[in-house]
Backbone as CSV, one residue per row, in Angstrom:
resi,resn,N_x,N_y,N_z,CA_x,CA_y,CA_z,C_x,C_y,C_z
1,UNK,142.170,112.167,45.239,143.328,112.381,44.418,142.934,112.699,42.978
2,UNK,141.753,112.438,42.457,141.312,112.061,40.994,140.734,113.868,40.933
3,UNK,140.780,114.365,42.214,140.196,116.069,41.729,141.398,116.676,41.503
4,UNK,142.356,116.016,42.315,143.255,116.821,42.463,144.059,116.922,40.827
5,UNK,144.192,115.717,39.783,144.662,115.009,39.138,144.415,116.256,38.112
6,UNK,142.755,116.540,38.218,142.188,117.293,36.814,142.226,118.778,37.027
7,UNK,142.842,119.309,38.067,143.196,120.601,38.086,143.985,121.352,37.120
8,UNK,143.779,122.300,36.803,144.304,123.159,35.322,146.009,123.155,36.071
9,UNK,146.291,123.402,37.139,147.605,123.370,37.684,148.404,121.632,37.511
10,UNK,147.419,121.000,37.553,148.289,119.038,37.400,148.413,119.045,36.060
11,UNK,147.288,119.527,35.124,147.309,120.067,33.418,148.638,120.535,32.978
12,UNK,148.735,121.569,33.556,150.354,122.590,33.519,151.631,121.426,33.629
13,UNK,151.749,121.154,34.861,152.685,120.341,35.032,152.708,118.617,34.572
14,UNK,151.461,118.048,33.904,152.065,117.005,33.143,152.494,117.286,32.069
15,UNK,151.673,118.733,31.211,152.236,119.195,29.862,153.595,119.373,29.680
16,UNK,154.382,120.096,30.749,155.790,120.466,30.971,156.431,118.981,31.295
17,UNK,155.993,118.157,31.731,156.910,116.800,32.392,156.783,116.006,30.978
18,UNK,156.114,116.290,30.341,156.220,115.346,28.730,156.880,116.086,27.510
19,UNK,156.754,117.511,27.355,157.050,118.229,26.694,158.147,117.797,25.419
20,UNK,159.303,117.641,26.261,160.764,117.099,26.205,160.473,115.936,25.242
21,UNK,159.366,115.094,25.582,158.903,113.438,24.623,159.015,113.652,23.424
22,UNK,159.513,112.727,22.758,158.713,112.778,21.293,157.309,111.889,21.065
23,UNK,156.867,111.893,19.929,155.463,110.858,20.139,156.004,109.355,20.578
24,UNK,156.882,109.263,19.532,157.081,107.559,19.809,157.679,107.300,20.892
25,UNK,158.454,107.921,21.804,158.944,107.863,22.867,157.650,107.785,24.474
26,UNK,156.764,108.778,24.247,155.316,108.692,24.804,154.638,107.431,24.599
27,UNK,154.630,106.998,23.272,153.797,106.063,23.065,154.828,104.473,23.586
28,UNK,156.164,104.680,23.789,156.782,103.646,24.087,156.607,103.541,26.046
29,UNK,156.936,104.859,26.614,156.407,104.734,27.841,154.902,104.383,28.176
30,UNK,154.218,104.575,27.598,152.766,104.411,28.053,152.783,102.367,27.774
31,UNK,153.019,102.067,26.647,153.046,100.388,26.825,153.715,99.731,27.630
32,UNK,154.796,100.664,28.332,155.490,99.929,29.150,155.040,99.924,30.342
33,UNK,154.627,101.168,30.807,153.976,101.089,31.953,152.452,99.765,32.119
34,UNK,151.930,99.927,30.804,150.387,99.738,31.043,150.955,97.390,30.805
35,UNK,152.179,97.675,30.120,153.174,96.463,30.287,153.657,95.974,31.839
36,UNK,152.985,96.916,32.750,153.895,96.566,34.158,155.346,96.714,33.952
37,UNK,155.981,97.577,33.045,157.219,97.687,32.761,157.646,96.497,32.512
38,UNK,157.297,95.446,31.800,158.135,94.724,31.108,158.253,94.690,29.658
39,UNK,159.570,94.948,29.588,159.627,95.338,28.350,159.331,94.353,26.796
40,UNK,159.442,93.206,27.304,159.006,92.382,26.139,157.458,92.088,26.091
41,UNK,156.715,92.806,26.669,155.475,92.599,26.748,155.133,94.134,25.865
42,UNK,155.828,94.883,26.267,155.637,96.286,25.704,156.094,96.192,24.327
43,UNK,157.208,95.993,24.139,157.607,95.475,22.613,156.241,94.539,21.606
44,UNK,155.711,93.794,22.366,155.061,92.916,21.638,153.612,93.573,21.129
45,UNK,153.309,94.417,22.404,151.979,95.658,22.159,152.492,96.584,21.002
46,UNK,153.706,96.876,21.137,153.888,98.064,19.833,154.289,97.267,18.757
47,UNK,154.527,95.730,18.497,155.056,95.089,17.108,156.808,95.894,16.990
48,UNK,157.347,96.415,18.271,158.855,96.220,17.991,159.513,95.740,18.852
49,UNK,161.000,95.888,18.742,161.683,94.962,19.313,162.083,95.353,20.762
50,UNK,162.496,94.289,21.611,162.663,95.091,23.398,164.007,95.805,22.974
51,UNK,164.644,96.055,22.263,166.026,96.541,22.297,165.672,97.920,21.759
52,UNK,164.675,97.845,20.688,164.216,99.194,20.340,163.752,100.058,21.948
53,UNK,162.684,99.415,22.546,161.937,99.510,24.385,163.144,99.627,24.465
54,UNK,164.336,99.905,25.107,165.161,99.704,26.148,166.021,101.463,25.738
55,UNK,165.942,101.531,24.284,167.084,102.803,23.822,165.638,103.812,24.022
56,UNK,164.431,103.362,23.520,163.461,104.905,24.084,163.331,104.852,25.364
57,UNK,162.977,103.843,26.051,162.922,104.408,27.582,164.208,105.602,27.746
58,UNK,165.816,104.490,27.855,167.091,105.443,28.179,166.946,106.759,27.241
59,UNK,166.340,107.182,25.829,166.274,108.100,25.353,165.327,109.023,26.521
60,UNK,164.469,108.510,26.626,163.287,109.446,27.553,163.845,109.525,29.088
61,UNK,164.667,108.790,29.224,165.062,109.441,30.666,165.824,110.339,30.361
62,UNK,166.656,110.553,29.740,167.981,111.225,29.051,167.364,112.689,29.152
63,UNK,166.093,112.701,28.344,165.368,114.054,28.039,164.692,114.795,29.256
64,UNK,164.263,113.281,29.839,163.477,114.044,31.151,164.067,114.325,32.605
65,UNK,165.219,113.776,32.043,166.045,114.197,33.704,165.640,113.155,34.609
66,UNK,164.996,112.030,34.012,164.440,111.271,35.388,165.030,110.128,35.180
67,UNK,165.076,109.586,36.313,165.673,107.705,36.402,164.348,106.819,36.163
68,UNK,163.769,106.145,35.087,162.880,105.415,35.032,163.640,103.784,35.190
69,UNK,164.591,103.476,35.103,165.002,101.668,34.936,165.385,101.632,36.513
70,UNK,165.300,102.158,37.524,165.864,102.019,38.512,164.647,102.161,39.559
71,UNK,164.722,101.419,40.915,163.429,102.006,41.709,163.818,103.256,42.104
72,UNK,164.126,104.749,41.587,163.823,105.787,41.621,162.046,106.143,41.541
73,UNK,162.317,107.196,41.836,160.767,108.025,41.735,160.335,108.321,40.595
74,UNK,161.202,108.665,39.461,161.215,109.186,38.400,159.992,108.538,37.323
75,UNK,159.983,107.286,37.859,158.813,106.766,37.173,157.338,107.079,37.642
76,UNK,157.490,107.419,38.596,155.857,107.976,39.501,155.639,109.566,38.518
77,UNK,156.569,110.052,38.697,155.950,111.333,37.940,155.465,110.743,36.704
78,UNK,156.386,110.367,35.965,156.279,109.712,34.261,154.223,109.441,34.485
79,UNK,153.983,108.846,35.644,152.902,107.282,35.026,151.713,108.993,35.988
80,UNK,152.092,109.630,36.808,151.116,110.364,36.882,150.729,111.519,35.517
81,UNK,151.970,112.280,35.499,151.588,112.741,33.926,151.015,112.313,32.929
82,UNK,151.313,111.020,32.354,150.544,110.479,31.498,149.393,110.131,32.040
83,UNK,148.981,109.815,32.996,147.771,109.785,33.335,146.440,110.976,33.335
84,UNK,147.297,111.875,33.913,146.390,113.368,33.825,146.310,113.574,31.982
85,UNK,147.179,114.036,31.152,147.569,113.718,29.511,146.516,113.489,29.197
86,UNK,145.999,111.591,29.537,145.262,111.021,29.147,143.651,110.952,29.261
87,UNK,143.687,111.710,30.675,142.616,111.638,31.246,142.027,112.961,30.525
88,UNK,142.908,114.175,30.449,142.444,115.450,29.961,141.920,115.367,28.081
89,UNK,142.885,114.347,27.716,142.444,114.043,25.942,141.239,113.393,25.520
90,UNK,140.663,112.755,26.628,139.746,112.169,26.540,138.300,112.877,26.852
């Protein structure tokens, strides 16, 4: 899966699946995830508040068309994109 991940085509399509983000909105999904999605754990990694976590997540679903607070899928794309993102910045 990890070849498949670094293909210039998985490149393409995490660039386009984040696009829509703003930074702080990126940087609020990535603590939450790496938070196990809890949000007061994610709040506490970024020094803000879970209520602030709760309006960027719903902001970033809003943008991305995806359901992240729900067991939808929408969060699997989210945590693979940022993953490829991350893996390619590095």
């Amino acid at each position: 899966m990890d070849d498949l991940l670094r293909t210039e085509l998985a490149a393409a399509w995490a660039a386009a699946t984040l696009r829509p983000l703003q930074a702080r909105h990126r940087r609020t999904l990535q603590a939450w995830i790496d938070a196990n999605t809890d949000a007061q754990h994610a709040a506490r990694a970024l020094g803000i508040s879970r209520n602030t976590i709760r309006t960027h997540l719903r902001t970033a679903e809003s943008v991305l068309g995806l359901d992240l607070l729900t067991a939808g899928t929408g969060i699997h794309d989210v945590v693979h994109a940022l993953h490829i993102a991350n893996t390619r910045a590095s």
